[in-house]
C-alpha positions as CSV (number, residue, x, y, z in Angstrom):
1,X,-24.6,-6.0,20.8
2,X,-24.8,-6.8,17.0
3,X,-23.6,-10.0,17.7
4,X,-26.1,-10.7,20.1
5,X,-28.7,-9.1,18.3
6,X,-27.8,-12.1,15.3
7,X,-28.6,-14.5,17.9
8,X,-31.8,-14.0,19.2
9,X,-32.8,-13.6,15.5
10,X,-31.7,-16.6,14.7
11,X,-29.8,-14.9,11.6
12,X,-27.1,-18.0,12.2
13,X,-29.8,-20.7,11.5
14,X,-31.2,-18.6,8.2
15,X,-27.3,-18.9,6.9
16,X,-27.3,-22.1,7.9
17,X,-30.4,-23.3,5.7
18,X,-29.0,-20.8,3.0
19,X,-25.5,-22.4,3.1
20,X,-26.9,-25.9,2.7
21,X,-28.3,-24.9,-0.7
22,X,-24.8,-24.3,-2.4
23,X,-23.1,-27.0,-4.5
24,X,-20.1,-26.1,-3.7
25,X,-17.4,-25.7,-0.8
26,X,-17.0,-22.3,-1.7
27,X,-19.9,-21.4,-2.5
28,X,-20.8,-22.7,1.0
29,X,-18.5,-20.3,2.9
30,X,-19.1,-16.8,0.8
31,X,-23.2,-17.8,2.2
32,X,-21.5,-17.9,5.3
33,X,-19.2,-14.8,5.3
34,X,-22.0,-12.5,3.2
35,X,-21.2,-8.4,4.2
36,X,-24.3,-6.4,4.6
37,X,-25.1,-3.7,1.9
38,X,-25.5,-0.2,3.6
39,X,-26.7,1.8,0.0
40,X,-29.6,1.3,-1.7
41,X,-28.2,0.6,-4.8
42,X,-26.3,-2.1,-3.8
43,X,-29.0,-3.3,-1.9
44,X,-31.8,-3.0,-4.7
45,X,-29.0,-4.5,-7.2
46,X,-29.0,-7.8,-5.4
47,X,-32.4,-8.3,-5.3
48,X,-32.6,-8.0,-8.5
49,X,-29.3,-10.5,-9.5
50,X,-31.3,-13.4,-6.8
51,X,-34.7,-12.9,-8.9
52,X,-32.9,-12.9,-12.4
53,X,-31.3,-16.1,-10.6
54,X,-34.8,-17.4,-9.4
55,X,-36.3,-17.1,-13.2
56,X,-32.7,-19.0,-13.9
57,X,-33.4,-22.5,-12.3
58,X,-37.1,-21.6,-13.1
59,X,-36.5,-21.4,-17.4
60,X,-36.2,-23.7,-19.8
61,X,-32.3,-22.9,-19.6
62,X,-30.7,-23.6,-16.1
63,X,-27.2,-22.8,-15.7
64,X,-25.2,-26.4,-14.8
65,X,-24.8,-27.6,-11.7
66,X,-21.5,-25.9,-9.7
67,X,-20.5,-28.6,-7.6
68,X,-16.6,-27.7,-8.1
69,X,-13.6,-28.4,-6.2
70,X,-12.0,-26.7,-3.6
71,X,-8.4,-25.6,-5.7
72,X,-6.8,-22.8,-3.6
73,X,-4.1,-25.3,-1.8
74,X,-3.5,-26.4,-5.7
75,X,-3.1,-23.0,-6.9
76,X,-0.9,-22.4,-3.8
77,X,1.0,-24.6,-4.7
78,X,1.8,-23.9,-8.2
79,X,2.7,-20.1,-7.6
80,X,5.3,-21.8,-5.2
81,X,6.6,-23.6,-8.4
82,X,5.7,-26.9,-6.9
83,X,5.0,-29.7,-8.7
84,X,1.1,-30.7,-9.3
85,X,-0.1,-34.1,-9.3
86,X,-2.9,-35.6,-11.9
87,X,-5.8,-35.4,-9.7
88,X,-4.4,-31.4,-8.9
89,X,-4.7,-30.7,-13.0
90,X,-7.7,-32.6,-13.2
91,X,-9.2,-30.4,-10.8
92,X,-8.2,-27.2,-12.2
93,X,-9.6,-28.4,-15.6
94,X,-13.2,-28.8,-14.0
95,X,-13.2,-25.3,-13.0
96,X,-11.8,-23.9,-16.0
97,X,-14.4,-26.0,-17.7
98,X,-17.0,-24.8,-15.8
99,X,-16.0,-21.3,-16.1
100,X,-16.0,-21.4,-20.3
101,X,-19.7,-22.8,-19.9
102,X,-20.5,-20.2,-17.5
103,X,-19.3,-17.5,-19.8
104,X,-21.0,-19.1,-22.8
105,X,-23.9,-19.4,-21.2
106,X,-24.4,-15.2,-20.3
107,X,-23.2,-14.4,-24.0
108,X,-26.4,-16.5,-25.1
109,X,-28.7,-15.5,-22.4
110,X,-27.2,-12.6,-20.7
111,X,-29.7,-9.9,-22.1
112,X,-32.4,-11.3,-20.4
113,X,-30.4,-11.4,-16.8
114,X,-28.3,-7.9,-17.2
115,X,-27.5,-7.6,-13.6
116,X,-26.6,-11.4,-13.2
117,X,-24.4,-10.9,-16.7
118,X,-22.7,-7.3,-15.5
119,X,-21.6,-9.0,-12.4
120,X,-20.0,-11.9,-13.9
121,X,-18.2,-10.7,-16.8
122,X,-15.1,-11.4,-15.1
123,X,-14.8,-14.5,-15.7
124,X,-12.1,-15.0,-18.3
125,X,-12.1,-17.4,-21.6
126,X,-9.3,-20.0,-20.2
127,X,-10.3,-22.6,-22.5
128,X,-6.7,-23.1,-23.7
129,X,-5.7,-23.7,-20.4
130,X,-8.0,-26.1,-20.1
131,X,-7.4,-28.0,-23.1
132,X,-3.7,-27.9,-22.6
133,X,-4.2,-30.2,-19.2
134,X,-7.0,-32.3,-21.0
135,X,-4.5,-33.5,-23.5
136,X,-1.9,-34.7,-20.9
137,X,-4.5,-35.7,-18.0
138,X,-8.1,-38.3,-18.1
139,X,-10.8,-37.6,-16.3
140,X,-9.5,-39.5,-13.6
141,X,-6.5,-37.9,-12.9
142,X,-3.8,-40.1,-14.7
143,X,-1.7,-39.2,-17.4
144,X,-2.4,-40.4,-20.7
145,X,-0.1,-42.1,-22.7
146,X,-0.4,-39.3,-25.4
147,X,1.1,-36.7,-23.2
148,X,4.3,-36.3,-25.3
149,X,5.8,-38.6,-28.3
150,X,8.4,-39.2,-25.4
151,X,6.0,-41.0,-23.0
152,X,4.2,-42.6,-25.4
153,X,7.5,-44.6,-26.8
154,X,8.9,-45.3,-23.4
155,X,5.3,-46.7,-22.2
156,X,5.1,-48.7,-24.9
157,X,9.0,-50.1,-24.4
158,X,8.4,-50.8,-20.8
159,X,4.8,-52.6,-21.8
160,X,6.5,-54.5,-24.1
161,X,9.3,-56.1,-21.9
162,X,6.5,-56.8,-19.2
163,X,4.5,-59.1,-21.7
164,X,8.4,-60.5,-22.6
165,X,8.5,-61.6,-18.9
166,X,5.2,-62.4,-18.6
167,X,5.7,-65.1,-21.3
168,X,9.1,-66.1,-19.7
169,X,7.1,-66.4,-16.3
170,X,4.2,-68.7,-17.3
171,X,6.2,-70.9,-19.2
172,X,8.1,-71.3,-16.1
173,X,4.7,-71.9,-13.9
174,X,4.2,-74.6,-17.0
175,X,7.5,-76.5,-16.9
176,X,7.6,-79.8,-15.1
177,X,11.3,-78.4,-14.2
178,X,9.5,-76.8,-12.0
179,X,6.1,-78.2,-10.9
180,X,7.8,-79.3,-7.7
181,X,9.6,-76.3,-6.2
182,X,6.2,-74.2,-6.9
183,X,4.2,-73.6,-4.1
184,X,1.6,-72.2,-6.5
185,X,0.7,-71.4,-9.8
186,X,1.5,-68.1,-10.2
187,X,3.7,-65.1,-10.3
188,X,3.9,-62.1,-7.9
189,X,5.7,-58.6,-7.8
190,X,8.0,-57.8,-4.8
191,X,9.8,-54.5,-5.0
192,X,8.8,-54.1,-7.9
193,X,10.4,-57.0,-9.5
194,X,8.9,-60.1,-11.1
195,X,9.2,-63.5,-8.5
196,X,7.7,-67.1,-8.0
197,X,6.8,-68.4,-5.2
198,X,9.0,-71.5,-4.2
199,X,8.6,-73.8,-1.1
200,X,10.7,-72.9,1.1
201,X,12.5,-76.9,1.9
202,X,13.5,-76.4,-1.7
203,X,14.9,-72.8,-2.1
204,X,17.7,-74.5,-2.6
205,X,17.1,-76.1,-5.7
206,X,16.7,-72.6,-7.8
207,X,19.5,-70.0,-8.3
208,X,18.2,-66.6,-8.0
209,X,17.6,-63.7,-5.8
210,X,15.4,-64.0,-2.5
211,X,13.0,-61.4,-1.8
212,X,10.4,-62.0,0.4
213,X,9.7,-64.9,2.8
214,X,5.7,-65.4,3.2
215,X,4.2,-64.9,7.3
216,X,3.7,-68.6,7.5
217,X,7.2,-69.3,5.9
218,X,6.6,-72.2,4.1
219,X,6.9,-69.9,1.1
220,X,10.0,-67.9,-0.5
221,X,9.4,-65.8,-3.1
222,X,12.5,-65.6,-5.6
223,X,13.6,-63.8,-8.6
224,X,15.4,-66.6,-11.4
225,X,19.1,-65.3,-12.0
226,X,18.2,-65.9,-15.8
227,X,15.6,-63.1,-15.7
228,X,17.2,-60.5,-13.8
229,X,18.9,-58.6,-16.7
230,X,14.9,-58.6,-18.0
231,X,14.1,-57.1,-14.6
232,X,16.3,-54.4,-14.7
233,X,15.2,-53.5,-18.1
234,X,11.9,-53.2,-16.7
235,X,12.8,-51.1,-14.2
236,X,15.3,-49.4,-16.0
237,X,12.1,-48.4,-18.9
238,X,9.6,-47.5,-15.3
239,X,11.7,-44.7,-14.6
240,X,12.8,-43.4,-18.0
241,X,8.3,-43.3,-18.1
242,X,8.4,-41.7,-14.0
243,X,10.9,-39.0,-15.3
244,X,9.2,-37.9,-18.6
245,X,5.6,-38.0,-16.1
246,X,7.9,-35.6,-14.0
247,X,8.8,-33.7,-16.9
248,X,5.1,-33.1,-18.2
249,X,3.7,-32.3,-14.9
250,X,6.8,-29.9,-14.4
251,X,5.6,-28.3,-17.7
252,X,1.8,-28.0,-17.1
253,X,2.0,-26.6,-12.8
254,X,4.7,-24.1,-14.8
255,X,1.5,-23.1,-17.1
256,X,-0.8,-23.4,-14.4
257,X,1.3,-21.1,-12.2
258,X,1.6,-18.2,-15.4
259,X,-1.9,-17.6,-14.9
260,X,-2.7,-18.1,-11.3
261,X,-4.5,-15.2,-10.5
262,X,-6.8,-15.3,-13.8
263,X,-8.2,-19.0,-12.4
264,X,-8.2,-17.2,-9.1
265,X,-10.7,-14.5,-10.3
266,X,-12.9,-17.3,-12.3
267,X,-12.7,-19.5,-9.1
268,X,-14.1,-16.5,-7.1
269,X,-16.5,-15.6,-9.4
270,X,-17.9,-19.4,-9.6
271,X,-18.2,-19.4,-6.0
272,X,-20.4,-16.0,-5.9
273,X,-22.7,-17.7,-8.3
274,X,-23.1,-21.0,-6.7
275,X,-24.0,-18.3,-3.1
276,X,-26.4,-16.4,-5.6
277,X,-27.7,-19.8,-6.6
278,X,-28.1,-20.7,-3.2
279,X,-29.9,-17.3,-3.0
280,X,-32.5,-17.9,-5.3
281,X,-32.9,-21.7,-4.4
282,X,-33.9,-20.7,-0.7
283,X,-36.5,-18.1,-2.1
284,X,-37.7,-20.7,-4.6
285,X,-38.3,-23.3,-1.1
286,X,-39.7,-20.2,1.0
287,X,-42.3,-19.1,-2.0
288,X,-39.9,-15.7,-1.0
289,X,-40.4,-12.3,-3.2
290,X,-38.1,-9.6,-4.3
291,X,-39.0,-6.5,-2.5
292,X,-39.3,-2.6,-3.0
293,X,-36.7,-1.0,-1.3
294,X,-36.9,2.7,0.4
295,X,-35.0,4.8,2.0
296,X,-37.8,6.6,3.3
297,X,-38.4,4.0,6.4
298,X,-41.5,2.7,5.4
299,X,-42.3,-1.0,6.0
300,X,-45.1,-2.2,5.0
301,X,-45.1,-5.9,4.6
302,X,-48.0,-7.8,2.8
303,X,-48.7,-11.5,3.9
304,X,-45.3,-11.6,5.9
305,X,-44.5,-15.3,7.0
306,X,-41.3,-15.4,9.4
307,X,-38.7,-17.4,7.5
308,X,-37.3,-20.2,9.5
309,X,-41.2,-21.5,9.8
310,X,-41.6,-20.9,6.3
311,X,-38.7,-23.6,6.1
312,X,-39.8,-26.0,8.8
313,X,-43.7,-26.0,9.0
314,X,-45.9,-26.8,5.4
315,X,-48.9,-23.8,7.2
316,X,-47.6,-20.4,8.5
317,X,-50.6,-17.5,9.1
318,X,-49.8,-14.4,7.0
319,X,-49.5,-11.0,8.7
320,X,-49.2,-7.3,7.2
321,X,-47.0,-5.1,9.2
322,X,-47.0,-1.7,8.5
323,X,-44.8,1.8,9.7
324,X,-44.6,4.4,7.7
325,X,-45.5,8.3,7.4
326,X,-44.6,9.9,10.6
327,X,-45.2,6.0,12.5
328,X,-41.6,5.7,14.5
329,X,-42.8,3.3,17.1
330,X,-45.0,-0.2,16.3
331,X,-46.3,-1.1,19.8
332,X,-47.7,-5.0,19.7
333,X,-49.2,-6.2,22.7
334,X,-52.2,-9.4,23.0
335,X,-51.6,-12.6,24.4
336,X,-49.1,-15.1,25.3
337,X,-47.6,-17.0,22.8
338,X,-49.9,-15.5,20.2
339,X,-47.0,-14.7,17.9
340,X,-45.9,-10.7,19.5
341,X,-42.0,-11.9,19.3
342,X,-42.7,-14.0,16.2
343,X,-43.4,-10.8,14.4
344,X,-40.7,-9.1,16.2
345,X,-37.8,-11.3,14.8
346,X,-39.6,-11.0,11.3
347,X,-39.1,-7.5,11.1
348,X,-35.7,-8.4,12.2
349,X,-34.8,-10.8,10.0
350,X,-36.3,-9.0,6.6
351,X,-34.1,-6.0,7.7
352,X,-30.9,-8.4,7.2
353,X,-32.4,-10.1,4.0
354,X,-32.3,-7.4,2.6
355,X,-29.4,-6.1,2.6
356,X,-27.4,-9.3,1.4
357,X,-30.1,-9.9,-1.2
358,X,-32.3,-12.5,0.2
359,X,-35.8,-12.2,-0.6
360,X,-37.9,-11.7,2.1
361,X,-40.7,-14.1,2.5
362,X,-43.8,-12.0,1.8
363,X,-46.1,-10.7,-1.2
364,X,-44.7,-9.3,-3.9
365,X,-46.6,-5.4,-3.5
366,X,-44.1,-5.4,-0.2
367,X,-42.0,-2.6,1.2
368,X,-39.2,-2.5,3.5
369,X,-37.0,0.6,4.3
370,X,-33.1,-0.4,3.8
371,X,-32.1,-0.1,8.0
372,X,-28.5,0.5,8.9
373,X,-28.0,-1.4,12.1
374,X,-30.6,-3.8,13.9
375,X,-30.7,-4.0,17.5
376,X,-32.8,-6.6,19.5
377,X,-33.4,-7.2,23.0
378,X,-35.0,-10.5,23.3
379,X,-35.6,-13.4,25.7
380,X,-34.4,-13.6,29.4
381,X,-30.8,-11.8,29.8
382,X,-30.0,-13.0,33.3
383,X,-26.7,-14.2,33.6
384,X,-26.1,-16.2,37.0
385,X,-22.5,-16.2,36.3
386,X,-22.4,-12.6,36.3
387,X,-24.6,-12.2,39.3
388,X,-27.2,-9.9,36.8
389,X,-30.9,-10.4,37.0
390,X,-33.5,-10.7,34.1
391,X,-34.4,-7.1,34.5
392,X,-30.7,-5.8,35.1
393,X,-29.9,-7.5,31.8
394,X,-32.4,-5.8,29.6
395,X,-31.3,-2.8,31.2
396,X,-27.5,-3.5,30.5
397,X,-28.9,-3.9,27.0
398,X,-30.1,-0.7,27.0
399,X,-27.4,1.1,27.8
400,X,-25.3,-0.4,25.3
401,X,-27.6,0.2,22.7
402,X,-28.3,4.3,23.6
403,X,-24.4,4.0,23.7
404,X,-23.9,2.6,20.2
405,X,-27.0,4.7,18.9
406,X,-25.3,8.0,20.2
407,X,-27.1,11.3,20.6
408,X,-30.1,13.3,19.0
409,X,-29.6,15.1,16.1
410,X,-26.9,12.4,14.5
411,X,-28.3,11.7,11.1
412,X,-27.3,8.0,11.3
413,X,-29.5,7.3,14.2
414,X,-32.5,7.4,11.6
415,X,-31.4,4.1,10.3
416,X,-31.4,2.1,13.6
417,X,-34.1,-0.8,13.8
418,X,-34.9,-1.2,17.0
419,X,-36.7,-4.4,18.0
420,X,-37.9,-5.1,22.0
421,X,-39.3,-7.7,23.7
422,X,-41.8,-6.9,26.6
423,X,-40.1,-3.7,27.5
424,X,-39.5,-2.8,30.8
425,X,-40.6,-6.0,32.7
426,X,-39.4,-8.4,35.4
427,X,-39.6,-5.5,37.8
428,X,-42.2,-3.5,39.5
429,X,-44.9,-2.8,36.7
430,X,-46.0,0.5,37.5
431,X,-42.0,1.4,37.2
432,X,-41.1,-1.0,34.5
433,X,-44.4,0.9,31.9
434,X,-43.1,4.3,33.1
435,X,-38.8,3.4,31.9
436,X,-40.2,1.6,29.1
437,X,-42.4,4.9,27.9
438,X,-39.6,6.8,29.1
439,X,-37.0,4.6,27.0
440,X,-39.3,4.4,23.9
441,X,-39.8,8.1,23.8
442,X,-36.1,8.6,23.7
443,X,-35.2,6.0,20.7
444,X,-38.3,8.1,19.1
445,X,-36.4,11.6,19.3
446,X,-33.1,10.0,18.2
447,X,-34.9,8.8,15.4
448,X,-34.7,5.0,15.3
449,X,-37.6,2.9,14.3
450,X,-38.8,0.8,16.5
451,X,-41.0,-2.1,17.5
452,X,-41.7,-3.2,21.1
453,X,-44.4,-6.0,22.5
454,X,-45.6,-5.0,25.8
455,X,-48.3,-6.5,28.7
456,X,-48.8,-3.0,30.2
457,X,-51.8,-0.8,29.5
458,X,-50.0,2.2,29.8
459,X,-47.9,1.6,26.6
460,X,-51.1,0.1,25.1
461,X,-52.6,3.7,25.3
462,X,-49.2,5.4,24.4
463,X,-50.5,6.0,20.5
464,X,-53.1,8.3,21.8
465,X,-50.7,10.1,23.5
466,X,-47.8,10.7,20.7
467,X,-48.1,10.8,17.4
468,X,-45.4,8.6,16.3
469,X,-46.8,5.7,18.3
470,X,-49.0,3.2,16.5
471,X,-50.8,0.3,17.5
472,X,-51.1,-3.7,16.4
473,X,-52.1,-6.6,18.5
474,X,-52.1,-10.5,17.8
475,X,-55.9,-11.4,17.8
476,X,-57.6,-13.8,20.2
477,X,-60.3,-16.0,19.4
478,X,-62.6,-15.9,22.6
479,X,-64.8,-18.2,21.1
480,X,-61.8,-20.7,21.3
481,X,-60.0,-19.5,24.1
482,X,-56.9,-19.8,21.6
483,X,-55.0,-17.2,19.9
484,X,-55.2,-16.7,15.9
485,X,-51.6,-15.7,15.2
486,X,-52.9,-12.7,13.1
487,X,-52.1,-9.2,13.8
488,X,-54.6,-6.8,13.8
489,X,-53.4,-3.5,12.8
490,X,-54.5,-0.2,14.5
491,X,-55.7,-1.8,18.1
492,X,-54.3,-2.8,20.7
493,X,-54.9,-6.2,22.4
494,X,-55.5,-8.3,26.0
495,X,-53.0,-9.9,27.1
496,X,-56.1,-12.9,27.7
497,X,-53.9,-14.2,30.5
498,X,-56.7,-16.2,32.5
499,X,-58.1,-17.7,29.0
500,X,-54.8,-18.6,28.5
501,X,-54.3,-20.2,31.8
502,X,-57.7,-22.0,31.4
503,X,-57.4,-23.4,28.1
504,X,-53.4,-25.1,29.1
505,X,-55.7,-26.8,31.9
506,X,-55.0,-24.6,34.9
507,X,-57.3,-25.9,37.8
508,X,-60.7,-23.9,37.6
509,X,-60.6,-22.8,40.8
510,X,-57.6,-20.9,40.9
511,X,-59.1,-19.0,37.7
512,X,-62.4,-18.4,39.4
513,X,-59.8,-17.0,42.3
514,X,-58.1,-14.6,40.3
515,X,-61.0,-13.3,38.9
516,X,-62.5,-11.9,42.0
517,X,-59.1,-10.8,42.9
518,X,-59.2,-8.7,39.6
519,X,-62.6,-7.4,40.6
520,X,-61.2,-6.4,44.4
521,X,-58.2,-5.0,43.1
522,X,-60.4,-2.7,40.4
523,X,-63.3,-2.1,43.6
524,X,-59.9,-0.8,45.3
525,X,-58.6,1.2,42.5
526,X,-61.9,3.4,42.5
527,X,-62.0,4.1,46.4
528,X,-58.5,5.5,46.2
């Protein structure tokens, strides 16, 4: 059911919005895999790393941007003794490079952040690693020249019998020996030797080496006897250079591979601070507020905006939702579409903020009771497939969940959220408001907390029968014939289904109909 609980609180399209704030690949994926804090501590201590985070991007003194690679295949690689390339090394030298700056960075600032700066002093000073592969490997991933004395001597041997041919080449393409066996004036490179391109009627008029024919073949391309020696020096000096390049990436994936699990932990630790970044960024876009944490279930949230429309709409209405003292159940009834399951999935939703240290999107002098598990039965659960009905599905639910909650008297049942949409309907009202008091009662006992929307009057005048039961209602403006969106504490409201009905444009005489039937049926109630 916690699965499906996720779903109809649209936690997946939160992460989803959270994930797209990261810089990184990594960072991506650990907003994407986040586990849920159970203790307060924990709870309270991530709060307080995504509001250090928040005043972060906020200062005069933002950390750098963590766009990194992705180098677990490399370091895979390397503790397999393979062989890295340039671009590999190059890669690792970002993140070691954005490690040092990381760590330089909290020694400078880290008394202001503490919690930020405790939880990141793993990363470790690799700077010599670093600047080991920056002396062999450019920015772009090639070796330089400079790698060893070695390489630099044999580039410069094999440059220097290139420019020898080069000269022998063009004063070839110049000779009027050969202006009219050239099909062109220029040179060309075929496996990986120097040729010229003669026409091919007079091939025979040059001693050398065919290589290549061209796709039309009117030319051949052929390598002159008198420079093959030259040739073979050239490729003689290419691979003395390829096997000293060998050699010095040999050397540096052996380095690499010494201290594979050191750039492991700094990779991991760069990836948890481009999710915390991510963190604050979203609570930055939301206007979101760290929050005081209790274990005492209160909740009492001030100018609560549901998230996902704090993300997608520029105007949200701001609600206060309150339970606390000996409050267990929140019962919110009023009138369609006036925001009852809006204010359901809040709760919801704040409840799982929390406790992977999102910040909630309400005032700052908020509350919210750190919940253990969060169950939510929402939305139509008929399943065709199954041959289950709308009502047989919430009732399915149910079980599951007084299953999963267990039995009175647990002390872990205190720390269930329990969130329900119009309890107890698509059945026979009378019998759907008695199981749903029956059902609420029970969740009561075992100690959850618990917030239900409801049509029926009976559950509307529940709080006046138990102690624990409290009412709100989402406010309609009868002036307007529309709803407000903000929930009135303490009350309980109409479900203003006629309004409603008149105001979507509901021909006037089928109102005016069901009016006097409400009339008849009340006239009816009072004879019996």
């Amino acid at each position: 059911m916690v699965q499906h609980t996720e779903q109809v609180l649209e936690w997946p399209v939160l992460i989803d919005y959270l994930a797209k704030e990261a810089a990184s690949t990594l960072g991506e994926a650990c907003c994407r895999t986040l586990a849920f804090a159970f203790d307060l501590e924990t709870a309270r201590v991530q709060q307080q790393e995504t509001t250090e985070m928040v005043h972060i991007l906020e200062g005069t003194h933002p950390l750098p941007s963590l766009a990194f690679p992705d180098i677990r295949n490399v370091l895979g690689r390397a503790q397999k003794e393979g062989i890295l390339e340039g671009p590999d090394l190059r890669d690792i030298s970002l993140v070691l490079g954005l490690g040092y700056t990381i760590r330089q960075y909290l020694q400078i600032h880290g008394s202001t952040f503490p919690k930020i700066r405790t939880r990141f002093l793993n990363l470790q000073d690799l700077m010599w690693i670093k600047q080991m592969i920056d002396s062999c490997i450019d920015l772009k991933g090639q070796l330089r020249e400079s790698a060893s004395p070695e390489l630099y001597q044999l580039t410069r041997k094999s440059q220097g019998l290139r420019q020898t041919m080069r000269q022998q080449l063009e004063g070839m393409l110049a000779s009027q020996e050969y202006e009219n066996l050239l099909q062109g004036q220029y040179f060309a490179e075929r496996e990986n030797r120097c040729v010229i391109p003669i026409k091919a009627e007079r091939q025979h008029a040059i001693d050398g080496i065919v290589h290549d024919i061209s796709g039309s073949g009117a030319t051949v391309f052929i390598e002159p006897r008198h420079l093959v020696e030259l040739n073979n020096a050239i490729k003689f000096a290419d691979l003395q250079v390829a096997q000293e390049e060998r050699h010095i990436l040999q050397d540096l994936s052996s380095r690499v591979a010494e201290h594979v699990w050191a750039i492991r932990e700094n990779l991991s630790c760069l990836a948890d601070l481009d999710c915390l970044m991510a963190k604050a960024r979203l609570s930055i876009k939301t206007h979101g507020s760290p929050i005081h944490l209790n274990q005492e279930h209160c909740i009492d949230l001030q100018n609560a905006r549901h998230p996902l429309l704090a993300l997608t709409k520029e105007q949200v209405i701001p609600n206060s939702i309150r339970i606390e003292g000996d409050t267990k159940v929140l019962i919110i009834s009023g009138p369609n579409a006036g925001g009852k399951t809006v204010s359901l999935k809040l709760v919801g939703l704040f409840a799982m903020m929390v406790k992977v240290g999102l910040h909630p999107t309400c005032g700052p002098d908020s509350k919210m009771a750190l919940l253990g598990q969060v169950y939510a039965d929402i939305g139509d659960s008929q399943d065709l497939s199954k041959d289950v009905s709308s009502f047989s599905g919430h009732i399915l639910n149910m079980i599951a969940l007084l299953k999963n909650i267990g039995s009175p008297g647990e002390p872990a049942n205190r720390d269930a959220l329990v969130l329900l949409d119009e309890v107890g309907s698509s059945t026979d009202p009378i019998e759907g408001a008695a199981l749903a008091e029956a059902l609420l009662t029970r969740l009561c006992e075992l100690g959850c907390t618990i917030i239900a929307t409801t049509h029926y009057p009976t559950l509307k005048t529940l709080a006046f029968r138990n102690p624990h039961v409290r009412n709100a209602s989402q406010e309609f403006d009868m002036m307007t014939l529309a709803p407000t969106y903000r929930l009135i504490d303490g009350i309980p409201g109409g479900s203003s289904a006629l309004e409603i009905a008149k105001r979507l444009g509901l021909d006037s005489t089928i109102i005016q109909s069901a009016q006097l039937l409400i009339q008849r049926q009340d006239h009816d109630l009072d004879a019996i």
